[in-house]
N, CA, C, O and CB atoms as a CASP TS submission, in Angstrom:
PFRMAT TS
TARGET T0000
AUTHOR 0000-0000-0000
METHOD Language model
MODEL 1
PARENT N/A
ATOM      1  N   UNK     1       0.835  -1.184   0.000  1.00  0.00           N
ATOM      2  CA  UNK     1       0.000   0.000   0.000  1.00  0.00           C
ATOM      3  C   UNK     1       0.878   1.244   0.000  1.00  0.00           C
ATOM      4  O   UNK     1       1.972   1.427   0.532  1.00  0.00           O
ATOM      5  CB  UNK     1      -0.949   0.000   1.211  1.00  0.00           C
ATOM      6  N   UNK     2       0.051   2.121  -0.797  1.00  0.00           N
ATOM      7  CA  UNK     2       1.067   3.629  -0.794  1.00  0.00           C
ATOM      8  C   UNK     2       0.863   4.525   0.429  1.00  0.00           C
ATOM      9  O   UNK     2       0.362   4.124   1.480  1.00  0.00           O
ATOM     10  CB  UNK     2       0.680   4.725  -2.162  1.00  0.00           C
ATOM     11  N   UNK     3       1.088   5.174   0.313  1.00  0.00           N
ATOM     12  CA  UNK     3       1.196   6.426   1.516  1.00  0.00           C
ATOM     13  C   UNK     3      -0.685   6.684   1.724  1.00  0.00           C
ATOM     14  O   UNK     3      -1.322   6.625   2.776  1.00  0.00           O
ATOM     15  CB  UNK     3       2.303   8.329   0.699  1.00  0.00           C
ATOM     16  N   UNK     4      -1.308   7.034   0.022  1.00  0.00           N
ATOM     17  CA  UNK     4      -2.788   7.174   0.144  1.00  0.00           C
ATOM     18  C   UNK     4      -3.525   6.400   0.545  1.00  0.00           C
ATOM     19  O   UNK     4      -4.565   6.829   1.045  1.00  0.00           O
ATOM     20  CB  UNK     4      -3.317   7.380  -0.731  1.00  0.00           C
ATOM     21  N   UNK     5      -3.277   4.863   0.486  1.00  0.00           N
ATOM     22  CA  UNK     5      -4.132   3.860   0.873  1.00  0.00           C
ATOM     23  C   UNK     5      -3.986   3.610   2.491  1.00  0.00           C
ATOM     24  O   UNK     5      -4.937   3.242   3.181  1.00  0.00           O
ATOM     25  CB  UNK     5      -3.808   2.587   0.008  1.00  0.00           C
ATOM     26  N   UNK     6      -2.360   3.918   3.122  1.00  0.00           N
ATOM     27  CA  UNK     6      -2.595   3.541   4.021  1.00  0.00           C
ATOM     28  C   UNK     6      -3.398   4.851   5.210  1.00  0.00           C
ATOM     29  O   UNK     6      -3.731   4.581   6.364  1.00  0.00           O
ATOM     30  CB  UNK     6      -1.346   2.878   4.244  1.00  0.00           C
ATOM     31  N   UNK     7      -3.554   6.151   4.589  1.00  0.00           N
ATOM     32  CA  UNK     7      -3.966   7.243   5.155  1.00  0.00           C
ATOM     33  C   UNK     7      -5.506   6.921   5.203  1.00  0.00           C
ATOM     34  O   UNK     7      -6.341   6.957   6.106  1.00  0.00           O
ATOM     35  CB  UNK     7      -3.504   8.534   4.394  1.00  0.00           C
ATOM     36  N   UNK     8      -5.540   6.637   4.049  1.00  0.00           N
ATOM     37  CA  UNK     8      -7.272   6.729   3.622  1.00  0.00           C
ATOM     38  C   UNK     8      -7.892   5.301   4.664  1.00  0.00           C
ATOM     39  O   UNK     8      -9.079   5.302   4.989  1.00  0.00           O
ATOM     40  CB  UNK     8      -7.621   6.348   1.343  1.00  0.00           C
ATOM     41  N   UNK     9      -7.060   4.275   5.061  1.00  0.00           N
ATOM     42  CA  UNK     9      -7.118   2.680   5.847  1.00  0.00           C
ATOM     43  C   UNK     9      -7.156   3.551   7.674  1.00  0.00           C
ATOM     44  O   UNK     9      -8.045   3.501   8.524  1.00  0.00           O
ATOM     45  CB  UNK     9      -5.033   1.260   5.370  1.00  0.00           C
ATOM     46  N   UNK    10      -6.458   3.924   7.687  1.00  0.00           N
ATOM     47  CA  UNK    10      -6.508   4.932   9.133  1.00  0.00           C
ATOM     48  C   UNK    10      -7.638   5.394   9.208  1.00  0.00           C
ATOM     49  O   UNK    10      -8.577   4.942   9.864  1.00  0.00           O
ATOM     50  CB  UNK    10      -5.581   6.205   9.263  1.00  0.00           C
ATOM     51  N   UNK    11      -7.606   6.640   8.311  1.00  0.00           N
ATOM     52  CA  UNK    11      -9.331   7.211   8.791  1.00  0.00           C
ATOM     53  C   UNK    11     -10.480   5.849   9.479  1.00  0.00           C
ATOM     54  O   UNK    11     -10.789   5.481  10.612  1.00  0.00           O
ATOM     55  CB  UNK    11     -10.300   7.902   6.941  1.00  0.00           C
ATOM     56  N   UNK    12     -10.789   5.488   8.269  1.00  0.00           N
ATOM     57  CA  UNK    12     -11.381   4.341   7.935  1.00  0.00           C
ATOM     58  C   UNK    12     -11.475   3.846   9.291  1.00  0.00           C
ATOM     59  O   UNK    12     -12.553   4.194   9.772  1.00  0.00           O
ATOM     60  CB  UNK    12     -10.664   3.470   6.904  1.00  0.00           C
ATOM     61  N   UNK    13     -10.869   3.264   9.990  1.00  0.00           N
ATOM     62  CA  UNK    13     -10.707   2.882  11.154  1.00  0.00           C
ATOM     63  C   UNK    13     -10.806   3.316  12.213  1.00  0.00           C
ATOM     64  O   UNK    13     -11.485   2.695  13.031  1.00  0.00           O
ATOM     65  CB  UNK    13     -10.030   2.597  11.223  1.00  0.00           C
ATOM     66  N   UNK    14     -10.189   4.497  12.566  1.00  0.00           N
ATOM     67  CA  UNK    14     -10.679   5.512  13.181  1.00  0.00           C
ATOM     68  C   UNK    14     -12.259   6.305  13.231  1.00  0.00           C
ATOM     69  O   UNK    14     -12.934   6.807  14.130  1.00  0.00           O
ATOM     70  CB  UNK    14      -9.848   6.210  12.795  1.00  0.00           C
ATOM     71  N   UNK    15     -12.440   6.096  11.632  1.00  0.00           N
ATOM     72  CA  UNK    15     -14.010   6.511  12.188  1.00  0.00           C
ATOM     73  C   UNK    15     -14.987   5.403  12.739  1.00  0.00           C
ATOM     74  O   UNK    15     -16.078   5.595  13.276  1.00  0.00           O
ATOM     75  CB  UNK    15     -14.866   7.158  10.954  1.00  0.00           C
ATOM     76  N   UNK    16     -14.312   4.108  12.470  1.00  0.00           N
ATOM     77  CA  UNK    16     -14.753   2.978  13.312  1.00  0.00           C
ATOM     78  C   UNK    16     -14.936   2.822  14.546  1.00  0.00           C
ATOM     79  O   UNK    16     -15.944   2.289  15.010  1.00  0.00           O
ATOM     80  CB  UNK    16     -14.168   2.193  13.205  1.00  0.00           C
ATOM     81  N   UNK    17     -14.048   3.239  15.178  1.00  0.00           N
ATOM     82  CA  UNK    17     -13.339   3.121  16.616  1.00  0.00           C
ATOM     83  C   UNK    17     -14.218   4.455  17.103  1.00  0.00           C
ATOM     84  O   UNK    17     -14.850   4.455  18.159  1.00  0.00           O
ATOM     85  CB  UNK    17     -11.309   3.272  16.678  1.00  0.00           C
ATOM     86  N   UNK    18     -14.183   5.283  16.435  1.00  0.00           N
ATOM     87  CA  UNK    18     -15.862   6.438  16.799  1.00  0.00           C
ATOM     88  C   UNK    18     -16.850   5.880  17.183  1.00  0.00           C
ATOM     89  O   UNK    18     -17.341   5.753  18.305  1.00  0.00           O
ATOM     90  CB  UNK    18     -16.659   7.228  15.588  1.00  0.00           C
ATOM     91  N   UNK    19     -17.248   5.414  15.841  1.00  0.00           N
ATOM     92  CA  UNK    19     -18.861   4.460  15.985  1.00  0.00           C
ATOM     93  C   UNK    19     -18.804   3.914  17.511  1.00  0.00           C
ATOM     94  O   UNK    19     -19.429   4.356  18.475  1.00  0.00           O
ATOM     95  CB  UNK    19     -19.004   2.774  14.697  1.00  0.00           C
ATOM     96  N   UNK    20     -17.916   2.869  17.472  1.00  0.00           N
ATOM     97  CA  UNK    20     -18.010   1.786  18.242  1.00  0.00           C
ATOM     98  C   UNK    20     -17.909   2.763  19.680  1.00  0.00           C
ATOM     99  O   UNK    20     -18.947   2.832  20.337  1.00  0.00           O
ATOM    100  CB  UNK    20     -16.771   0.520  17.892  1.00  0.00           C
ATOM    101  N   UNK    21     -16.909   3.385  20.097  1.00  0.00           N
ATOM    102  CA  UNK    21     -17.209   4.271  21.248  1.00  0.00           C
ATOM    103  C   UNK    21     -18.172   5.303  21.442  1.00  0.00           C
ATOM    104  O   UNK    21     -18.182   6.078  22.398  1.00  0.00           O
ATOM    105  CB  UNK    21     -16.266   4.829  21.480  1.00  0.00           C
ATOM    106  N   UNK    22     -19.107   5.277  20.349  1.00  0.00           N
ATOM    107  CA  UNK    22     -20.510   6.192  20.630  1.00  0.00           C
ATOM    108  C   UNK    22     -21.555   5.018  21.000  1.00  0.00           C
ATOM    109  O   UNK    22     -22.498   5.273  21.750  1.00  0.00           O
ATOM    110  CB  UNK    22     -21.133   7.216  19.072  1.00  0.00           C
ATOM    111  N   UNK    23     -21.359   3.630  20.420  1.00  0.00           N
ATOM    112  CA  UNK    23     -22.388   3.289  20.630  1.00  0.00           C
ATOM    113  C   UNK    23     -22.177   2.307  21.923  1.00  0.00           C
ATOM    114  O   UNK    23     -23.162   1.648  22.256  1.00  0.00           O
ATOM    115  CB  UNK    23     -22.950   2.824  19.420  1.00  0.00           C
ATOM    116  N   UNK    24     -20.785   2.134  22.795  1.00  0.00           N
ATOM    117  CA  UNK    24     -20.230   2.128  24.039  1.00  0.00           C
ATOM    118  C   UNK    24     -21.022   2.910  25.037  1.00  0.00           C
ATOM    119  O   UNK    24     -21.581   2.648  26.102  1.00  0.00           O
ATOM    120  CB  UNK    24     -18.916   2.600  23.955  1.00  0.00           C
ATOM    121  N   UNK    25     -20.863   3.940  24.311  1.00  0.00           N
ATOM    122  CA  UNK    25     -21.267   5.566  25.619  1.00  0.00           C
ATOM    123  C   UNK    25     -22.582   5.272  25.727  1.00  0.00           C
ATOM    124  O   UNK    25     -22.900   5.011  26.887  1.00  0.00           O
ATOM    125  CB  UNK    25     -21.113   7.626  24.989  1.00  0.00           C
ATOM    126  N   UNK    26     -23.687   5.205  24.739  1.00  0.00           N
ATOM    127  CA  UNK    26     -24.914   4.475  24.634  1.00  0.00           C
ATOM    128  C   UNK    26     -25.565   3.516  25.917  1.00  0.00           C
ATOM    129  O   UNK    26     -26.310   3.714  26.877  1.00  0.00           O
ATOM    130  CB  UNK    26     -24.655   3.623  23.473  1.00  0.00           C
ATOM    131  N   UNK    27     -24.635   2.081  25.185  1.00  0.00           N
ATOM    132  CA  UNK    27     -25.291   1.050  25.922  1.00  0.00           C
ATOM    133  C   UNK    27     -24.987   1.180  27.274  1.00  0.00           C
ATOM    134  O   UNK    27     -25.794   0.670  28.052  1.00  0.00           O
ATOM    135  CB  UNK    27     -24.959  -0.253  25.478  1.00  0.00           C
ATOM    136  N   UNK    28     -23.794   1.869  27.843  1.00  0.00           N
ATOM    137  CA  UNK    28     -23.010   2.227  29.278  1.00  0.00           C
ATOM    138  C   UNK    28     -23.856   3.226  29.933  1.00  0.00           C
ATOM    139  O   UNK    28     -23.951   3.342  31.155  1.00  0.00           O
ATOM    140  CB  UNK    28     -21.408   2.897  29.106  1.00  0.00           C
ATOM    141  N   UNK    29     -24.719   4.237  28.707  1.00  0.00           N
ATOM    142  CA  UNK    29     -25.137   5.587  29.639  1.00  0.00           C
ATOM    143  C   UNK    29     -24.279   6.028  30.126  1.00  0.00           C
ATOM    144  O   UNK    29     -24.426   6.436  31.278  1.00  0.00           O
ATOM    145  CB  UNK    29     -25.982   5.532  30.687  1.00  0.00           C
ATOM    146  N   UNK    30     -22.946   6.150  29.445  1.00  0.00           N
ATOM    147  CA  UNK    30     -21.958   6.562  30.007  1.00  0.00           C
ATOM    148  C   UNK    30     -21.999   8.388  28.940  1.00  0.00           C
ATOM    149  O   UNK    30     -21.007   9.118  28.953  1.00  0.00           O
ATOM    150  CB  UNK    30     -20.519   5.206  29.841  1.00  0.00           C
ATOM    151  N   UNK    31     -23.236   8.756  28.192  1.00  0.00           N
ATOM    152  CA  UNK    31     -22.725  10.059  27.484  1.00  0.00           C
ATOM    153  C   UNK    31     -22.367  11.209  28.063  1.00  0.00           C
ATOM    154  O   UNK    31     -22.450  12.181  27.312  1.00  0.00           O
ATOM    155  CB  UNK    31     -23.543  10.497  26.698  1.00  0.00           C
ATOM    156  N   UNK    32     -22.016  11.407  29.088  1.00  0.00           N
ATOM    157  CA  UNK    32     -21.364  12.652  29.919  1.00  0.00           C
ATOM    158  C   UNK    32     -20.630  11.965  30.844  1.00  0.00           C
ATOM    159  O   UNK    32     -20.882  12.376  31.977  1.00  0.00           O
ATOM    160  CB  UNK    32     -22.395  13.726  30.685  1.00  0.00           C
ATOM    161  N   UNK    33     -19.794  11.052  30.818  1.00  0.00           N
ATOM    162  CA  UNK    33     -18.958  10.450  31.423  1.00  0.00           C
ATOM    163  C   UNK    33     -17.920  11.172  31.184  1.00  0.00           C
ATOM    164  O   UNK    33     -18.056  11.339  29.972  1.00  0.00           O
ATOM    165  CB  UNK    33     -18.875   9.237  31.180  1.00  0.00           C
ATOM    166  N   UNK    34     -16.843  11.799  31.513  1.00  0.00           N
ATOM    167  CA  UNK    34     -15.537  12.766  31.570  1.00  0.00           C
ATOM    168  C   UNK    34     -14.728  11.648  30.772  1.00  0.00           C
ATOM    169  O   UNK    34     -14.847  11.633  29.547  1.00  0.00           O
ATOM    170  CB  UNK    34     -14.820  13.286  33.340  1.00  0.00           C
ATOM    171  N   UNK    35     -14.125  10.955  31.238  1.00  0.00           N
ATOM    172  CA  UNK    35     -13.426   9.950  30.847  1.00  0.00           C
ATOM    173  C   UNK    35     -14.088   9.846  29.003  1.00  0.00           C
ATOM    174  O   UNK    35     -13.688  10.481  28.026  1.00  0.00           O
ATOM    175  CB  UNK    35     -13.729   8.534  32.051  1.00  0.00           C
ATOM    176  N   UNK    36     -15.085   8.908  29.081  1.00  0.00           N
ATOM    177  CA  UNK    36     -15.133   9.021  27.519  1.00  0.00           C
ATOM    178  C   UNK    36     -15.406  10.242  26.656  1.00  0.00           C
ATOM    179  O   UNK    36     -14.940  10.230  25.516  1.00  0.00           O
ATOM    180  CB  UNK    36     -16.067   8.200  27.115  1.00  0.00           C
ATOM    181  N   UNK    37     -16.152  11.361  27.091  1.00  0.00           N
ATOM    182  CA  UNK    37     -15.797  12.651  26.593  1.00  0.00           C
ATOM    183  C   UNK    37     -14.378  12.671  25.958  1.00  0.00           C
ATOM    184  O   UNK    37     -14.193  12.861  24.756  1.00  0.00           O
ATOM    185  CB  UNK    37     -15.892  13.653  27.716  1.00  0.00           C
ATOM    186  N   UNK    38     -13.370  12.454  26.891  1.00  0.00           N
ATOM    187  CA  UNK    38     -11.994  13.165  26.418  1.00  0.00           C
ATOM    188  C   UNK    38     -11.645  11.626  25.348  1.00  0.00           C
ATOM    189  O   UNK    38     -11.023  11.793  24.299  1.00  0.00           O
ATOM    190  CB  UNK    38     -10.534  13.640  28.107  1.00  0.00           C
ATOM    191  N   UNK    39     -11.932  10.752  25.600  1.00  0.00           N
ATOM    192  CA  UNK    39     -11.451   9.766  24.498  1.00  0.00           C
ATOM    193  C   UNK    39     -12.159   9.860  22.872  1.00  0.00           C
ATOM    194  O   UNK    39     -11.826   9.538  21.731  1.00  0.00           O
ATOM    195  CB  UNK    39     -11.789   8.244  25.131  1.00  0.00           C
ATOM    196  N   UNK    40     -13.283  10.481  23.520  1.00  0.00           N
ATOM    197  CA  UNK    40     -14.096  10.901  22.041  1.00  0.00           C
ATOM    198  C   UNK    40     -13.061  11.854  21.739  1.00  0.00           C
ATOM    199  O   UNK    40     -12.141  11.750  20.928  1.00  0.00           O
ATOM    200  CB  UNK    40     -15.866  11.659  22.068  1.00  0.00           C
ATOM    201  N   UNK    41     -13.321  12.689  22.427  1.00  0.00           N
ATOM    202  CA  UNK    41     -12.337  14.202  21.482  1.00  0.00           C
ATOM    203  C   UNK    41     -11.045  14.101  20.721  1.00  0.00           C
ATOM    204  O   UNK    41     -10.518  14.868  19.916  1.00  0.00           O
ATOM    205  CB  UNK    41     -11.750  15.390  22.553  1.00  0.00           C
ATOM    206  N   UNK    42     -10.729  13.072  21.149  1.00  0.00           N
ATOM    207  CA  UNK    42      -9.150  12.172  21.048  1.00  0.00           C
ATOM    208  C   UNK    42      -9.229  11.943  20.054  1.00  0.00           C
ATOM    209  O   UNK    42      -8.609  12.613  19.229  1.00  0.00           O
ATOM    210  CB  UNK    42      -8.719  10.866  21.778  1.00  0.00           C
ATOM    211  N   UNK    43     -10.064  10.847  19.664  1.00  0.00           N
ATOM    212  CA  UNK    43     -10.466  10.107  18.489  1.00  0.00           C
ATOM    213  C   UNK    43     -11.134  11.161  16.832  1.00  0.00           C
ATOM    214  O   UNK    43     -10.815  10.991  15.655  1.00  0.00           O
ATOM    215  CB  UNK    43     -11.769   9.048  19.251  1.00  0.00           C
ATOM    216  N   UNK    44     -12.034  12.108  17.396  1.00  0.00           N
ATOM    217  CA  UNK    44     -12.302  13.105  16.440  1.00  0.00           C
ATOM    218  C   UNK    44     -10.868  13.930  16.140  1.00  0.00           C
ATOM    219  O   UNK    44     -10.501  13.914  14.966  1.00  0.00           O
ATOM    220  CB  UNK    44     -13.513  14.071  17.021  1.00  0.00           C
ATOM    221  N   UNK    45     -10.198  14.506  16.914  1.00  0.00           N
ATOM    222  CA  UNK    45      -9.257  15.122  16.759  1.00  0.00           C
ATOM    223  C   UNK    45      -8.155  14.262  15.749  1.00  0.00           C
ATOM    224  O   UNK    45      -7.661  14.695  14.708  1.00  0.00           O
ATOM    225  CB  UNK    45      -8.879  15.482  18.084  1.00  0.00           C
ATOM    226  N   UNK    46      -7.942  13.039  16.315  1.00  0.00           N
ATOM    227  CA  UNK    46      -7.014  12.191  15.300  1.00  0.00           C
ATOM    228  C   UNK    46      -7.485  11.748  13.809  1.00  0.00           C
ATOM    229  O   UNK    46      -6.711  11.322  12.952  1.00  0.00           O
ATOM    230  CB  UNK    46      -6.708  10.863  16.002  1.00  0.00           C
ATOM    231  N   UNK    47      -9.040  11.939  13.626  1.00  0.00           N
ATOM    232  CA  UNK    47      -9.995  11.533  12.395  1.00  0.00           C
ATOM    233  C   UNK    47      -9.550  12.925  12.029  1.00  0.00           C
ATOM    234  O   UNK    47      -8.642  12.707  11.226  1.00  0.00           O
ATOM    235  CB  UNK    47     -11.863  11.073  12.563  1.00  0.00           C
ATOM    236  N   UNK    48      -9.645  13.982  12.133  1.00  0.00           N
ATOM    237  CA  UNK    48      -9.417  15.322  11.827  1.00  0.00           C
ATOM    238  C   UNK    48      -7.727  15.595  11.009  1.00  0.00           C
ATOM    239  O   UNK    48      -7.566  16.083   9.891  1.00  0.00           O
ATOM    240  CB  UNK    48      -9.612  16.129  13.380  1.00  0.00           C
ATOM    241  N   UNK    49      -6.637  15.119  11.950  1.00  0.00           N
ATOM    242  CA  UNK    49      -5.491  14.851  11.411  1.00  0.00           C
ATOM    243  C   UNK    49      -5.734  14.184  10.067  1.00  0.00           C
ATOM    244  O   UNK    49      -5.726  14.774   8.986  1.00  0.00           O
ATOM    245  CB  UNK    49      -4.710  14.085  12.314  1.00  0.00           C
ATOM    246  N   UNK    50      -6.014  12.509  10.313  1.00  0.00           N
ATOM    247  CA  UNK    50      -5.741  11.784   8.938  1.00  0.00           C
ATOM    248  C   UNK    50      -6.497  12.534   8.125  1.00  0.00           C
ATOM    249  O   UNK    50      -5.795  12.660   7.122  1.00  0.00           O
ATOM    250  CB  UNK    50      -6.121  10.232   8.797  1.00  0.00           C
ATOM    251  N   UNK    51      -7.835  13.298   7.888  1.00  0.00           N
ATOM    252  CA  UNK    51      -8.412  13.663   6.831  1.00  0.00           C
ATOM    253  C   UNK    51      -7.455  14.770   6.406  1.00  0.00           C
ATOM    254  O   UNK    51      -7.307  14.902   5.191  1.00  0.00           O
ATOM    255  CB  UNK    51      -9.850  14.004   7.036  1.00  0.00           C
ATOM    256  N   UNK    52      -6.679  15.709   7.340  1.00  0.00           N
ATOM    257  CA  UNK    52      -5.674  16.796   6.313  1.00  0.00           C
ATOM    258  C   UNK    52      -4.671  15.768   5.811  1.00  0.00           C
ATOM    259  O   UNK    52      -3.799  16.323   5.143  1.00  0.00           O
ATOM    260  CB  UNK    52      -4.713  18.276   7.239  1.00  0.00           C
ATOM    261  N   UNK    53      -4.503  14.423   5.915  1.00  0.00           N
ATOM    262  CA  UNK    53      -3.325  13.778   5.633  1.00  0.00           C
ATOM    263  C   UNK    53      -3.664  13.667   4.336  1.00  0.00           C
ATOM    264  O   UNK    53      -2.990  14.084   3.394  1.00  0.00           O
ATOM    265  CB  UNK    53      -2.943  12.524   6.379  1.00  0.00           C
ATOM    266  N   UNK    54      -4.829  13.042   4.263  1.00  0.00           N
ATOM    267  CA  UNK    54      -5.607  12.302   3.375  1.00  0.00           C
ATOM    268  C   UNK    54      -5.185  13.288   1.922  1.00  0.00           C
ATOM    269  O   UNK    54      -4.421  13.036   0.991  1.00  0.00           O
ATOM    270  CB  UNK    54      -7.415  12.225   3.921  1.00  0.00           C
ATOM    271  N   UNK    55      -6.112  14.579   2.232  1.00  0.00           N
ATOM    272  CA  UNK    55      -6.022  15.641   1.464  1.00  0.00           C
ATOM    273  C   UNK    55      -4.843  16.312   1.094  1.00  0.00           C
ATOM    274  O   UNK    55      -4.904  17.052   0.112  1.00  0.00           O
ATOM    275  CB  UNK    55      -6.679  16.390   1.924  1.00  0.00           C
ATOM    276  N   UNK    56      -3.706  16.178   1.743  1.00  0.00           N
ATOM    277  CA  UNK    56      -2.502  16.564   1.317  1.00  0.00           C
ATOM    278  C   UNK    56      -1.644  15.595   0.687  1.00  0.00           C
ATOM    279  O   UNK    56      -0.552  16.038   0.329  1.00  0.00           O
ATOM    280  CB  UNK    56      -1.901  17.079   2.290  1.00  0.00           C
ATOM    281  N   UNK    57      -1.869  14.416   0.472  1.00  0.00           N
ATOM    282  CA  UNK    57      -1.450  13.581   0.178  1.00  0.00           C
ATOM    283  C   UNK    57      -2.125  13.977  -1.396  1.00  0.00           C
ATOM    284  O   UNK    57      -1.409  14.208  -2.371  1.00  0.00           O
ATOM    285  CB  UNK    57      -1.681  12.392   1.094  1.00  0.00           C
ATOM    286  N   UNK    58      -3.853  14.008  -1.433  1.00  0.00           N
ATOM    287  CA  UNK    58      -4.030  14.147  -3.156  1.00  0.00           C
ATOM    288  C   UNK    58      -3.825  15.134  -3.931  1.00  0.00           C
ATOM    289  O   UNK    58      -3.846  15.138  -5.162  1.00  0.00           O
ATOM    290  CB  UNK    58      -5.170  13.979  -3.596  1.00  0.00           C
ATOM    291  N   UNK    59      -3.514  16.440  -2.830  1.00  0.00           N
ATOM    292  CA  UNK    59      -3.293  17.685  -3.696  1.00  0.00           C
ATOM    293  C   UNK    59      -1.787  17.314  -4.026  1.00  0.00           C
ATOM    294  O   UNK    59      -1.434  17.708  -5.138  1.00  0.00           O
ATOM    295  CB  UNK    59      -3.554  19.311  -2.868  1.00  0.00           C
ATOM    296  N   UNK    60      -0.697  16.545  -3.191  1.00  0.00           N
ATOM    297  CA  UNK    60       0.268  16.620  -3.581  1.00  0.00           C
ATOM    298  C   UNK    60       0.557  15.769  -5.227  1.00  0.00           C
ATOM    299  O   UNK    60       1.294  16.166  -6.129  1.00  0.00           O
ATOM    300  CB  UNK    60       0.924  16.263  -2.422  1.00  0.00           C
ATOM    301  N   UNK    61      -0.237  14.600  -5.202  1.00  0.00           N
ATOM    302  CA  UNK    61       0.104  14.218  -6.239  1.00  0.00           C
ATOM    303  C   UNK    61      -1.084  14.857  -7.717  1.00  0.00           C
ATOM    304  O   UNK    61      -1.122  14.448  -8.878  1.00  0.00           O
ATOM    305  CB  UNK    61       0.224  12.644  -5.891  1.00  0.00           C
ATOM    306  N   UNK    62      -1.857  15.881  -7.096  1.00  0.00           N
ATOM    307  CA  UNK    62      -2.776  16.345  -8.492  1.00  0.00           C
ATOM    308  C   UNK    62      -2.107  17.324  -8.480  1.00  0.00           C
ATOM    309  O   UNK    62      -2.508  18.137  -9.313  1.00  0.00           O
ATOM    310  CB  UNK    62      -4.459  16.617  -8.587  1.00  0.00           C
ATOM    311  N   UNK    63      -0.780  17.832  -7.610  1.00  0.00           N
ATOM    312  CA  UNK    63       0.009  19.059  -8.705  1.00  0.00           C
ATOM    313  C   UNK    63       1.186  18.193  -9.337  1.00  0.00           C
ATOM    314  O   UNK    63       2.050  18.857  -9.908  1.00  0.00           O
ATOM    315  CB  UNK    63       0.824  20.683  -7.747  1.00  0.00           C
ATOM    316  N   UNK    64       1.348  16.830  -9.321  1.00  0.00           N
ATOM    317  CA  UNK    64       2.663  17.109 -10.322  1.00  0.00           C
ATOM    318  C   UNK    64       2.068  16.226 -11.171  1.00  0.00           C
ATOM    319  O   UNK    64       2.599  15.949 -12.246  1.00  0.00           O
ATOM    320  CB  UNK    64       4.386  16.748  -9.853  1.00  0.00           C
TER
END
């Protein structure tokens, strides 16, 4: 895998690992739990990274 596949395989996963800890917070009634609050934010914040990865990765190769 190239640099794009394995960026675009991250997200991917990461927005998995979202799901699955929203629907955690759910069945726990844990949605204002401090603790998973900050692991959510964690997780959005790192989905946030790979997507500028993502995107810098295709502008880099749609300029040359």
């Amino acid at each position: 895998m190239d640099n794009l596949d394995n960026a675009k395989h991250d997200h991917q996963k990461n927005k998995s690992d979202i799901v699955n800890l929203v629907k955690q917070m759910i069945a726990l009634d844990k949605w204002g739990d401090v603790e998973y609050k900050k692991e959510l934010q964690d997780l959005v914040r790192k989905d946030e990274d790979l997507v500028k990865e993502v995107t810098r990765i295709i502008r880099e190769r749609n300029d040359t």
